[in-house]
One Martini backbone bead per residue (centre of mass of N, CA, C, O) as a GRO file, in nm:
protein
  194
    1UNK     BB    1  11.907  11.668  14.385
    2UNK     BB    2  12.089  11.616  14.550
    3UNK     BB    3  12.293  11.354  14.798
    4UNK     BB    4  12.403  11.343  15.119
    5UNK     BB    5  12.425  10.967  15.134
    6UNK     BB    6  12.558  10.872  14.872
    7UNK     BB    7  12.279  10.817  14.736
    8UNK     BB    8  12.008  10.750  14.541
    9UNK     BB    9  11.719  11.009  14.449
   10UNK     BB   10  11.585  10.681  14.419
   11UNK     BB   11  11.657  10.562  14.721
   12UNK     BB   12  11.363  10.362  14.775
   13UNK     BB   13  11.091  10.227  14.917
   14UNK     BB   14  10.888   9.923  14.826
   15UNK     BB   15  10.673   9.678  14.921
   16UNK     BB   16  10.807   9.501  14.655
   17UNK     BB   17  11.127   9.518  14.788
   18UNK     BB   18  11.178   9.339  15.094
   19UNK     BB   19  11.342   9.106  14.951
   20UNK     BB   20  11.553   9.233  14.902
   21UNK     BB   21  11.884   9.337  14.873
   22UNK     BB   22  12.000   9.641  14.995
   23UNK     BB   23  12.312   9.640  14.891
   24UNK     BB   24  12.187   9.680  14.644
   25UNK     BB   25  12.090   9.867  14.397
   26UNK     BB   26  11.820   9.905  14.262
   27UNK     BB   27  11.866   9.826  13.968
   28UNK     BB   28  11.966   9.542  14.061
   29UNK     BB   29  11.723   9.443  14.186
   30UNK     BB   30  11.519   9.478  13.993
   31UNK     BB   31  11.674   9.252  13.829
   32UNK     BB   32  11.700   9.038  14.009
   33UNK     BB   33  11.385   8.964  14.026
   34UNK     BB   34  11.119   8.927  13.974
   35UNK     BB   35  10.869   9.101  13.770
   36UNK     BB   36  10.580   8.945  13.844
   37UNK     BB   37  10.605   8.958  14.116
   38UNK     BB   38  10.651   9.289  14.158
   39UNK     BB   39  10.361   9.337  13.974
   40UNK     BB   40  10.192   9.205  14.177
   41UNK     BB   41  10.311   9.378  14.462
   42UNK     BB   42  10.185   9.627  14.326
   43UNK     BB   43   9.896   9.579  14.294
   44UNK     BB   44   9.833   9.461  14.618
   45UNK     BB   45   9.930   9.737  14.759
   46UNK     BB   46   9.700   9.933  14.572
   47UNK     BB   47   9.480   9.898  14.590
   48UNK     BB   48   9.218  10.116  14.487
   49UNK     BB   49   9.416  10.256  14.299
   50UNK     BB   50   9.460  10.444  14.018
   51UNK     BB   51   9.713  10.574  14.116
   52UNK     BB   52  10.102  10.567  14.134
   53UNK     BB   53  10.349  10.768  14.287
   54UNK     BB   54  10.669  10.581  14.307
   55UNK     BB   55  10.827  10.906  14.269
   56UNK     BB   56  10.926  11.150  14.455
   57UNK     BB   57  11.108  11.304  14.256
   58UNK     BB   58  10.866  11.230  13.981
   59UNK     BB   59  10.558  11.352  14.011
   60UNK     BB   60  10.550  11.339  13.660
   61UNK     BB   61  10.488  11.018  13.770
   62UNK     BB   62  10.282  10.737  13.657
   63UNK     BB   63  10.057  10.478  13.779
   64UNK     BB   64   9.842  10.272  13.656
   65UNK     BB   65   9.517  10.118  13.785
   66UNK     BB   66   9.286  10.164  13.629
   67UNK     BB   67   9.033   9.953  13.524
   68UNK     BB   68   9.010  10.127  13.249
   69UNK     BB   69   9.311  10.173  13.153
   70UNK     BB   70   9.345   9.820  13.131
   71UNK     BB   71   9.098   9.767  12.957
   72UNK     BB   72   9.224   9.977  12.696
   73UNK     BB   73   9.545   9.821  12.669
   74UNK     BB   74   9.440   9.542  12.633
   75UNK     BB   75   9.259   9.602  12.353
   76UNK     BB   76   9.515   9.708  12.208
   77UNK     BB   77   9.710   9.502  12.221
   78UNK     BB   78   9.516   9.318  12.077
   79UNK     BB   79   9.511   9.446  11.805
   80UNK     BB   80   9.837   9.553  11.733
   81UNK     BB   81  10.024   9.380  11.848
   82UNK     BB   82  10.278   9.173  11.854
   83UNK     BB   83  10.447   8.935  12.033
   84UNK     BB   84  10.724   9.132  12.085
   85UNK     BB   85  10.532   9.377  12.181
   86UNK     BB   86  10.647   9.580  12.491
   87UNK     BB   87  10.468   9.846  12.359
   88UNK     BB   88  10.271  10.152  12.415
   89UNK     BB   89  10.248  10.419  12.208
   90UNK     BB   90  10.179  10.779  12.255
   91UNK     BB   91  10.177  10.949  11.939
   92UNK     BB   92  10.211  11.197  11.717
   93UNK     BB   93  10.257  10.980  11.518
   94UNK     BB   94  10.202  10.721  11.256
   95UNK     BB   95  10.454  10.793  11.090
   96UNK     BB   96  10.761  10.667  11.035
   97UNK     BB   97  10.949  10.649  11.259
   98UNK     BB   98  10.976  10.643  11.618
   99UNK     BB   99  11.214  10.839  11.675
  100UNK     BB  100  11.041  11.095  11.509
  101UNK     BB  101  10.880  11.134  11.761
  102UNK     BB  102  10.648  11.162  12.011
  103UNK     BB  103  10.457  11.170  12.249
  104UNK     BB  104  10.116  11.166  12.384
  105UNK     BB  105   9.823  11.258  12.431
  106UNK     BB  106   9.577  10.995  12.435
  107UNK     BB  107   9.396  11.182  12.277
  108UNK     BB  108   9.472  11.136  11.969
  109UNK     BB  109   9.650  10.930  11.892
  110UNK     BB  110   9.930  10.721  11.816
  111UNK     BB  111   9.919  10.399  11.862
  112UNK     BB  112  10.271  10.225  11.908
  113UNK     BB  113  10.440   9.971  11.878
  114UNK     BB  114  10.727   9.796  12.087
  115UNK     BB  115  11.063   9.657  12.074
  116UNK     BB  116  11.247   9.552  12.361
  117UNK     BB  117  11.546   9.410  12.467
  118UNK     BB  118  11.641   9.663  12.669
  119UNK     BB  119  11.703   9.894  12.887
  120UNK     BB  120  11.872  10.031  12.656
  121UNK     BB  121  11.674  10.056  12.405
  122UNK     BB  122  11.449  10.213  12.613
  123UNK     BB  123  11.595  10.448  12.681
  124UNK     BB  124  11.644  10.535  12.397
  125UNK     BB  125  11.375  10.575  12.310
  126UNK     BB  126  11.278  10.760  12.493
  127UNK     BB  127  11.462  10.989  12.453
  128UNK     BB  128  11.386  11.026  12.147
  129UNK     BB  129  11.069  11.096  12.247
  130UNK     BB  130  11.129  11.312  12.506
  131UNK     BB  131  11.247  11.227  12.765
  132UNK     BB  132  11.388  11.245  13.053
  133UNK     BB  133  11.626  11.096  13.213
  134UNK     BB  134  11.518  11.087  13.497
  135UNK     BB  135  11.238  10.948  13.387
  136UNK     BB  136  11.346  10.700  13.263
  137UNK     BB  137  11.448  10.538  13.512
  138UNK     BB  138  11.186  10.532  13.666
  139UNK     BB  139  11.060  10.385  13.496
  140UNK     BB  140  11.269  10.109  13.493
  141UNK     BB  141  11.254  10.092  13.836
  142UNK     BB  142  10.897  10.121  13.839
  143UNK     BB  143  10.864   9.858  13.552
  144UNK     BB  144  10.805   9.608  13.567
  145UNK     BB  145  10.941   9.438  13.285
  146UNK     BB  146  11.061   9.686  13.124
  147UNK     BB  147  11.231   9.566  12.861
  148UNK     BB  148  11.096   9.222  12.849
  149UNK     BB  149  10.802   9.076  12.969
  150UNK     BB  150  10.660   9.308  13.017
  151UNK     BB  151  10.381   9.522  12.916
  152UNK     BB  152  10.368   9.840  12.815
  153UNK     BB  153  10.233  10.151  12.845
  154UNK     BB  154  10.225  10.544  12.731
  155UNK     BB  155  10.189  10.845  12.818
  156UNK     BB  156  10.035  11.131  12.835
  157UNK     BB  157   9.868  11.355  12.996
  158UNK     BB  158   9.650  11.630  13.054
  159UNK     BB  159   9.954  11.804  13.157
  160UNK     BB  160  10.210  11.621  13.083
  161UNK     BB  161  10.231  11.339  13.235
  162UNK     BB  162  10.342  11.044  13.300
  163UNK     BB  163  10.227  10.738  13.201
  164UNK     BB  164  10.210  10.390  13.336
  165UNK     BB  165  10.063  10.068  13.204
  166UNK     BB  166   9.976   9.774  13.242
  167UNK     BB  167   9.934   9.483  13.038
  168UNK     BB  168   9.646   9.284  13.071
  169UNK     BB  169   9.467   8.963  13.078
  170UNK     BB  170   9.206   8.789  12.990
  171UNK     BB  171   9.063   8.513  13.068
  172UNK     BB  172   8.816   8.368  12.937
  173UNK     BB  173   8.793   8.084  13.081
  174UNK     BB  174   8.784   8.337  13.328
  175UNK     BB  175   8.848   8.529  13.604
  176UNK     BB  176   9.129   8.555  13.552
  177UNK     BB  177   9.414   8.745  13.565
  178UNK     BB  178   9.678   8.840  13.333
  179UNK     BB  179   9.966   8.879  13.236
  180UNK     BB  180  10.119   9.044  12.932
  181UNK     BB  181  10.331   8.904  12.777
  182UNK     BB  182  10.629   8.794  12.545
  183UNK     BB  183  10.635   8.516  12.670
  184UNK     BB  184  10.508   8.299  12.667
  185UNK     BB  185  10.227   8.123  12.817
  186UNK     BB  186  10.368   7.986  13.080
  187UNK     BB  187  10.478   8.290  13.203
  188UNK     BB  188  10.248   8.328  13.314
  189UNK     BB  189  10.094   8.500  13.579
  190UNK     BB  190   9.873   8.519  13.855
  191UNK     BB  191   9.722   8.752  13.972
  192UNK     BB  192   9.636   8.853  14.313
  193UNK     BB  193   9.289   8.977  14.374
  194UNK     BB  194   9.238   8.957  14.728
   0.00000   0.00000   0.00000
């Protein structure tokens, strides 16, 4: 767990960081960036994979990029989150606050639309929902936009791993995919999906 180059065990590269800065922390980088240019890098790094492991510290956490389950976070998010709603949460239960509940695997769940403002309001939330601090992270680091422009989906897979699956959008008016995000309409920007 610990480690001996004096660097965060999560202090790992990923090809859609080569243009950032490496002097300085990951959180930072990541922070300093665009988001969606980051999800767009992420997303054409892996094309054709389902799944991607982003963070080797924390195997029991996957990016989901699996077409159906882009186009079921699509639908579900067009049917129920309001305009500042940038998550979307696999719930054990449906009724009460959303801190007095957990996680749950996405088959029967209640999902549940949530506004974070702030990767600390998402910490908090996360952490309420039952993640491990250690999770929690690697979801802030490895989830570009995630409480902020970008709409995540968030759920447990039947093994009990953490899947975060970013919510794009189809432009009715044309086949180009773009980003869903919560702020205008003009911040949206179209991933390069060649």
């Amino acid at each position: 767990m610990g480690s001996t180059d004096d660097q965060s065990d999560c202090a790992y590269s990923h090809p859609w960081q080569s243009e950032l800065d490496e002097d300085l922390l990951p959180a930072t980088r990541i922070a300093m960036s665009d988001p969606l240019s980051q999800l767009n890098a992420l997303i054409n790094s892996h094309q054709g994979q389902d799944e991607v492991t982003p963070d080797a510290s924390q195997p029991g956490f996957r990016i989901s990029l699996n077409p159906h389950n882009l186009e079921l976070w699509r639908l579900e998010h067009r049917q129920i989150a309001g305009k500042g709603a940038n998550l979307l949460l696999a719930c054990l239960s449906s009724t009460g606050p959303l801190e007095d509940t957990s996680l749950g695997w996405v088959v029967g769940a209640a999902i549940r639309p949530a506004s974070v403002n702030s990767q600390e309001d998402c910490k908090v939330l996360l952490h309420a929902l039952g993640l491990s601090s250690d999770l929690i992270n690697s979801v802030l680091l490895n989830c570009p936009g995630i409480a902020g422009k970008v709409a995540w989906a968030l759920y447990l897979e039947r093994h009990g791993h953490l899947v975060a699956t970013p919510v794009l959008d189809q432009d009715p008016d044309s086949n180009d995919i773009k980003l869903q995000v919560t702020a205008r309409t003009d911040d949206m920007k179209q991933l390069n999906r060649e």
